[in-house]
N, C-alpha and C positions, 0 to 999 in steps of 0.2 A: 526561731531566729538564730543566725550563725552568732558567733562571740563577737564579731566583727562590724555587724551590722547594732546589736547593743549597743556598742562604746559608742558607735557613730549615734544613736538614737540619745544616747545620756549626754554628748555633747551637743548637740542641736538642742534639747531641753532646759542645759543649762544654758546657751545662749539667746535663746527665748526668754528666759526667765532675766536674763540681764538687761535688755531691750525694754521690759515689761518695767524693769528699777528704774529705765534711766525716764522711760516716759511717763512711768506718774511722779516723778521727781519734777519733767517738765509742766506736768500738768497743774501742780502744788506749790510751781513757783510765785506765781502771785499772791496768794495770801501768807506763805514764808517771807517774803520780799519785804514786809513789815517790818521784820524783828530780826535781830542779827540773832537772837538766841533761835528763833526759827527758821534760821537760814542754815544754820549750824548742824542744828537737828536735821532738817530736809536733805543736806548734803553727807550730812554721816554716816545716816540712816541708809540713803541710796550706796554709799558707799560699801558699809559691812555686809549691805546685801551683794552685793556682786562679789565683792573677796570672798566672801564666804563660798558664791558658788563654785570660785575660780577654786579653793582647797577642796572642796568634793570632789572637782571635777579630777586635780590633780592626784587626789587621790587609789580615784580610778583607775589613773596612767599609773601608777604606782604598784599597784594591785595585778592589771592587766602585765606588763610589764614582768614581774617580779614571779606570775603563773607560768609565761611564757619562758623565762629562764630555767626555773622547775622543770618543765615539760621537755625542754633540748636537754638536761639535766638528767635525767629516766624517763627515757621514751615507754617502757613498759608502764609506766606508773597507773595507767587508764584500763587494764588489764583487771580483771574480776579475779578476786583471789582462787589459785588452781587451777586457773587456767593454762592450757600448756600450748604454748609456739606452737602450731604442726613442722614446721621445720628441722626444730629442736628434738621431736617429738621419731623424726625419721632412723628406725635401725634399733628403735629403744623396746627392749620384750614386754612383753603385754602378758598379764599374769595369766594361770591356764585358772578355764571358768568350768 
């Protein structure tokens, strides 16, 4: 999978995963609907789950982000140690074997 297609996949998963909070949140609301201390609970709970995904998620952007800077920053950096440009490489003497 490309780097691209990832990030797209971790963000579909975590908005899956939000969708999945808010509906057993809805599904839980009747027997929370009782109790204001169980109303409290149901809704804060659903809450720090989705924040929660939203700082992964962001974090990623972060991450991806922050690679991509790096990479326009030393385009060579991807490069296997010793490895030589052939470019660079053109007019340079080659040891006698």
């Amino acid at each position: 999978m490309t780097r691209s297609s990832l990030h797209l996949l971790k963000g579909v998963g975590y908005s899956i995963s939000t969708v999945s909070a808010m509906l057993l949140a809805i599904v839980s609301w009747e027997g929370a609907s009782k109790s204001p201390l169980l109303i409290a609970c149901l809704l804060g709970g659903a809450a720090t789950s989705i924040i929660g995904m939203l700082c992964r998620w962001l974090s990623y952007e972060v991450e991806k982000r922050q690679e991509e800077r790096q990479a326009q920053e030393k385009p060579g950096l991807g490069s296997p140690p010793g490895s030589v440009n052939p470019a660079s490489a053109v007019g340079t003497p080659r040891p006698a074997s």
